[in-house]
C-alpha positions, 0 to 999 in steps of 0.5 A: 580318402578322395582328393577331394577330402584331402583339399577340404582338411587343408582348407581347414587347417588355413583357419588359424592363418586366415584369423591371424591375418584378418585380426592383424590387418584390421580387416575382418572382411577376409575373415567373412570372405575364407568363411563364405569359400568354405562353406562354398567348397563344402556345399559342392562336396556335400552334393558330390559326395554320399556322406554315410556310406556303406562302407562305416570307416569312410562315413565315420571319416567323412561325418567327423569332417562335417563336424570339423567344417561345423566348427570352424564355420562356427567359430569364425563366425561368432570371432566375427559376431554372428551367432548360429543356429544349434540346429537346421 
């Protein structure tokens, strides 16, 4: 797994953290602002990186943390009220 993989699963693993922290400082705003990073960092990765690769554990790797960034990206938004497509 590259470093950048690396850097994008502890990215997401500050998610519980960074609801903690908005809920409790009433301020939903940071919740908006670890959303809107996220999906920043992984619109680079996405362009940098080939997800299906022909290697199958790497693309099996790197579709399973697609899937983990749709979800926190969809779970952040609907904490914050906004819905989302089921698909693009």
């Amino acid at each position: 797994m590259s470093l950048r993989s690396k850097w994008k699963i502890k990215k997401l693993l500050l998610f519980p953290e960074a609801v903690e922290e908005a809920a409790g400082s009433l301020a939903p705003h940071k919740m908006a602002y670890f959303l809107q990073e996220l999906a920043s960092d992984f619109h680079v990765y996405y362009n940098k990186c080939r997800i299906v690769d022909e290697n199958a554990d790497i693309s099996q790797a790197r579709l399973y943390l697609v899937s983990c960034v749709r979800i926190v990206l969809s779970n952040g938004l609907r904490l914050l009220g906004i819905s989302t497509p089921e698909r693009m």
